[in-house]
LUMSE-649676 format. One record per residue (C-alpha): residue in three letters; x, y negated, z. Coordinates in steps of 0.2 Angstrom, whole numbers, padded with zeros to 4 digits, always signed. Example, Ala and Ser with C-alpha at 12.3 -4.5 7.8 and 13.67 -1.06 7.14 Angstrom:
! LUMSE-649676
ala+0062+0022+0039;ser+0068+0005+0036;
//
This chain:
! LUMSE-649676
unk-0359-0045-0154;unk-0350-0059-0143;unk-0362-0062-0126;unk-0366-0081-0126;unk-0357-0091-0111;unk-0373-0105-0112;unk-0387-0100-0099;unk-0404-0109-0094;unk-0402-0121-0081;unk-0410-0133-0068;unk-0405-0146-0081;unk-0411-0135-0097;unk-0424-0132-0090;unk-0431-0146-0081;unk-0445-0153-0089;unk-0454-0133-0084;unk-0449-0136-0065;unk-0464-0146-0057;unk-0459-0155-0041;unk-0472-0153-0025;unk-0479-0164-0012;unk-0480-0154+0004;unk-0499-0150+0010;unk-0494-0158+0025;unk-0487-0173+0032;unk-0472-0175+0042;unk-0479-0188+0056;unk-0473-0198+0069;unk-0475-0194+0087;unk-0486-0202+0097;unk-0483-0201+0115;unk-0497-0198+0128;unk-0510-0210+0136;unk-0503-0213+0154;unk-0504-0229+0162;unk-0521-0234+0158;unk-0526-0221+0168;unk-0519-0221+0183;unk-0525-0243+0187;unk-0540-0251+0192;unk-0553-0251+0177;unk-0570-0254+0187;unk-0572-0273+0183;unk-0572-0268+0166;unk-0593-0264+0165;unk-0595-0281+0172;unk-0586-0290+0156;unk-0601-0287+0146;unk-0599-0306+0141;unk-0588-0322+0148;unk-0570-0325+0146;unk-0563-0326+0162;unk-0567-0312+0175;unk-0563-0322+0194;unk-0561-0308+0207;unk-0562-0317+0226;unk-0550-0313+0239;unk-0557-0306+0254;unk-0545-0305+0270;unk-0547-0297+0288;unk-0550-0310+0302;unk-0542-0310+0320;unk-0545-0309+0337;unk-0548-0322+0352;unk-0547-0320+0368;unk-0559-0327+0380;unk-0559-0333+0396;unk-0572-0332+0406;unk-0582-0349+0411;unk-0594-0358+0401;unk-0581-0371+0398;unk-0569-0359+0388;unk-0582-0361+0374;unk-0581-0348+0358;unk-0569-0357+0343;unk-0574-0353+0325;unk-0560-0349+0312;unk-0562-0350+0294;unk-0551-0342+0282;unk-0550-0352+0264;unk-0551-0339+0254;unk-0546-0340+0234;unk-0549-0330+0217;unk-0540-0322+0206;unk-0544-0325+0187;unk-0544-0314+0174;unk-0541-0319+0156;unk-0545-0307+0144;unk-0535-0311+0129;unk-0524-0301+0124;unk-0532-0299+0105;unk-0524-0284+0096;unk-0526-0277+0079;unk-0520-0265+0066;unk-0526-0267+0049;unk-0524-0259+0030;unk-0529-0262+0014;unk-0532-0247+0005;unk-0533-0246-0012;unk-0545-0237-0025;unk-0530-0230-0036;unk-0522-0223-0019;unk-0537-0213-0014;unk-0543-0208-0031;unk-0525-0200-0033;unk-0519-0196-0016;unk-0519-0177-0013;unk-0521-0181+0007;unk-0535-0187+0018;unk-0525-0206+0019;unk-0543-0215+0025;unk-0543-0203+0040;unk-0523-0202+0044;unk-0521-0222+0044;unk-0536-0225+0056;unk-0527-0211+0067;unk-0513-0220+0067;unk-0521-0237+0070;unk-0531-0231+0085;unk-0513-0225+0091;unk-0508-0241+0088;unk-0521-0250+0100;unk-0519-0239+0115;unk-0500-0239+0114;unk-0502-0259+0115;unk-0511-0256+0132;unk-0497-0245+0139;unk-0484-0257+0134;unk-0493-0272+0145;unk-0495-0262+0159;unk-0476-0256+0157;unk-0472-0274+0158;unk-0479-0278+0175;unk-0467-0270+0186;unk-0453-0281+0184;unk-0463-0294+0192;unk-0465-0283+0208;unk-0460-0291+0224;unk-0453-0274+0230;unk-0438-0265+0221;unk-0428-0251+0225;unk-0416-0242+0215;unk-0401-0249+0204;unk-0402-0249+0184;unk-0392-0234+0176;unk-0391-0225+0193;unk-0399-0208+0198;unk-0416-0209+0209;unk-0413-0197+0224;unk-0423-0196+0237;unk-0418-0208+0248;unk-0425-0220+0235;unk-0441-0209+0235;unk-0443-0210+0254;unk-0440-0230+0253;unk-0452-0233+0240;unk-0466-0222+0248;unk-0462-0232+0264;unk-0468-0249+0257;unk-0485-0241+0251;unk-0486-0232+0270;unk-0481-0249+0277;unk-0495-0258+0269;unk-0508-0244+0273;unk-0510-0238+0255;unk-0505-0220+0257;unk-0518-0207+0263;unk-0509-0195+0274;unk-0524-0189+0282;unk-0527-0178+0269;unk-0519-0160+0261;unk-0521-0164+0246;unk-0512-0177+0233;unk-0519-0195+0234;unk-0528-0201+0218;unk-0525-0216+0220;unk-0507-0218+0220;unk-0496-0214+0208;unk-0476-0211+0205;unk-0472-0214+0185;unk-0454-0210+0178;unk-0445-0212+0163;unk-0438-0196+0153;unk-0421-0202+0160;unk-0426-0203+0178;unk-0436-0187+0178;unk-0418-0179+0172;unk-0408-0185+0185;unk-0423-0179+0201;unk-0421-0162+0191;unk-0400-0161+0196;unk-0407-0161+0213;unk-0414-0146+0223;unk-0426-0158+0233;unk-0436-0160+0217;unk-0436-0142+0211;unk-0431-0128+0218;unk-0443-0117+0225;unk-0436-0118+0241;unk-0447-0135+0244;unk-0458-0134+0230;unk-0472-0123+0229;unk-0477-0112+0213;unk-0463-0113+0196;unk-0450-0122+0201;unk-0446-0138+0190;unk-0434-0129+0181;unk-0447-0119+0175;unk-0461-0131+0173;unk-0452-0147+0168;unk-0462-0155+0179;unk-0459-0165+0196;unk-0471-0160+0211;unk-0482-0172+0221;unk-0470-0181+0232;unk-0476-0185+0250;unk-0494-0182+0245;unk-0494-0194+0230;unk-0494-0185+0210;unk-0478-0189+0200;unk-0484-0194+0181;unk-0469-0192+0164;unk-0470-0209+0153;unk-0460-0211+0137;unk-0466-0230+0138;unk-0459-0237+0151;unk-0450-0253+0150;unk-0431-0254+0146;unk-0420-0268+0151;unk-0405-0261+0142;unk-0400-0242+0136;unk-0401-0231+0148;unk-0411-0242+0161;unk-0431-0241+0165;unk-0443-0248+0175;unk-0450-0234+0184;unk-0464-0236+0199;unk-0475-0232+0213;unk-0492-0240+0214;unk-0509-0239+0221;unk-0523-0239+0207;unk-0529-0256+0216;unk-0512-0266+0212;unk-0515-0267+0193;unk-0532-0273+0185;unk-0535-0268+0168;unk-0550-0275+0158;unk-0552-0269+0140;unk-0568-0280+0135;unk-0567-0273+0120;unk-0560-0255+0118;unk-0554-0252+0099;unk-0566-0254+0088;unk-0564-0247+0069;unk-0571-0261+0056;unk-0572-0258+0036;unk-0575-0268+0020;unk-0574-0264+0002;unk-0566-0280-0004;unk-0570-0280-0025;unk-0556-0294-0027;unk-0542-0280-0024;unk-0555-0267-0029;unk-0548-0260-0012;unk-0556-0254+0005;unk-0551-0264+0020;unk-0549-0255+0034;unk-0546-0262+0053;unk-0545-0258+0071;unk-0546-0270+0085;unk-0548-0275+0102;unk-0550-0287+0118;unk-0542-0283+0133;unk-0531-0292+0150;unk-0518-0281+0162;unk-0513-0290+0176;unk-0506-0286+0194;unk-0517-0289+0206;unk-0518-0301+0217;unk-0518-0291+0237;unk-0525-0300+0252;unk-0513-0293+0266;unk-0519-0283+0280;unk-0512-0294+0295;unk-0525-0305+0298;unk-0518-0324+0296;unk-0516-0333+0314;unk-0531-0339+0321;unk-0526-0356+0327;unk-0533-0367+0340;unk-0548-0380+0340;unk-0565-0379+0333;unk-0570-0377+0317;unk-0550-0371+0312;unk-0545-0367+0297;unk-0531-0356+0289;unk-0526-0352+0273;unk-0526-0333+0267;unk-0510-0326+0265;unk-0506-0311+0249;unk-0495-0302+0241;unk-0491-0285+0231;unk-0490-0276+0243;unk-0497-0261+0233;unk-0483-0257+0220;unk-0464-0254+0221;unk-0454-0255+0207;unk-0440-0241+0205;unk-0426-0245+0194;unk-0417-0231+0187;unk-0412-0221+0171;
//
């Protein structure tokens, strides 16, 4: 008897061969909360109500000298001193309408995943802001493209120093100041022994840990958020916590609504928030001119923040 040449196939055999969704998703990363921890939030409990938060400037007054006789009278100074306002308005949202076939016939958790994904959503938006602000800084070191070595460290540490907002009475990292790099800046301080090799670091070197040290006393943060002018080019920095207010009126709030039109649940996550830089009195006391009853204006700036462009 002949053996038969025809055999059961894929295609034969198809309608017995059941296709499968995967128990799991395959989801998008979501890269870390950074920025939003490292600025000033502590206006935020007073923005209970109102729309506009003013913060008044308050700057340091000079010295006389006088001479002694009673006709050398004493002369009164006054500063004008202004506010900086606040206007909480950035208004963010991320919303979906899901619907009743969906959920009845989805295998997976869709209700729980997309309000996941919308909270991401929200806080991303506040990173992005923040990431924003540093092109607006007053001080810049660095070129776009180009490696950050430490001599652009040590110059962008110098403008904090210079302005009195680095603690250097102290052994341990200062809170309150921050370094944040890009993936690609990180890289290029990792080619360079200064940064890692346990010659100056303490501990795993970078190699090991992947991880820059605190440099000159002040904690280096990673952030894949950064803003990019062009490929290959980010807007790193070094700022004091004081030199960017962040006020999230409203942080993001989870709303739901069975709509019977689209026989459909409704589902939305908001909120209500301003990032700004601050506005810094400077610490030179403005000069205290002649006559009574003077007056000066105050004088500010940003003196708190360094941009650092780079990779």
């Amino acid at each position: 008897m002949a053996l038969t040449t025809l055999e059961i196939t894929s295609t034969t055999h198809a309608a017995f061969l059941p296709e499968i969704w995967a128990d799991d998703t395959q989801d998008a990363v979501e890269f870390k909360e950074v920025l939003s921890k490292l600025v000033n939030t502590k206006f935020e409990d007073e923005m209970a109500v109102g729309r506009i938060l003013h913060v008044p400037h308050r700057s340091n007054m000079a010295t006389q000298t006088k001479t002694e006789g009673i006709s050398n009278t004493i002369v009164f100074n006054v500063i004008t001193q202004t506010n900086q306002d606040v206007t909480v308005s950035t208004y963010e949202y991320a919303a979906c309408l899901l619907n009743a076939v969906v959920q009845a016939q989805s295998k997976y958790n869709d209700r729980k995943a997309l309000s996941d994904k919308m909270g991401y959503s929200l806080v991303r938006g506040w990173e992005t802001t923040i990431a924003a602000l540093p092109q607006s800084f007053s001080q810049i070191v660095g070129t776009y493209g180009a490696d950050t070595d430490y001599i652009i460290i040590r110059r962008a540490w110098q403008y904090l120093a210079d302005a009195g907002f680095v603690d250097d009475t102290s052994d341990q990292a200062d809170n309150d100041a921050a370094w944040v790099f890009s993936p690609g800046a990180r890289q290029s301080m990792f080619g360079q022994d200064r940064f890692v090799s346990r010659d100056f670091v303490q501990g795993k070197s970078g190699v090991e840990t992947a991880k820059l040290p605190s440099l000159y006393g002040i904690q280096a943060f990673g952030s894949n958020l950064l803003r990019s002018p062009a490929s290959g080019q980010h807007d790193n920095a070094l700022f004091h916590r004081s030199a960017i207010i962040l006020v999230r009126q409203v942080k993001p709030t989870p709303k739901a609504q069975y709509r019977i039109e689209y026989n459909a649940d409704a589902m939305l996550i908001f909120d209500l928030y301003a990032a700004v830089e601050a506005e810094q009195p400077t610490e030179t006391p403005t000069t205290a001119s002649g006559g009574a009853g003077s007056s000066e204006l105050e004088a500010l700036g940003d003196s708190g923040a360094v941009l650092i462009r780079g990779q």
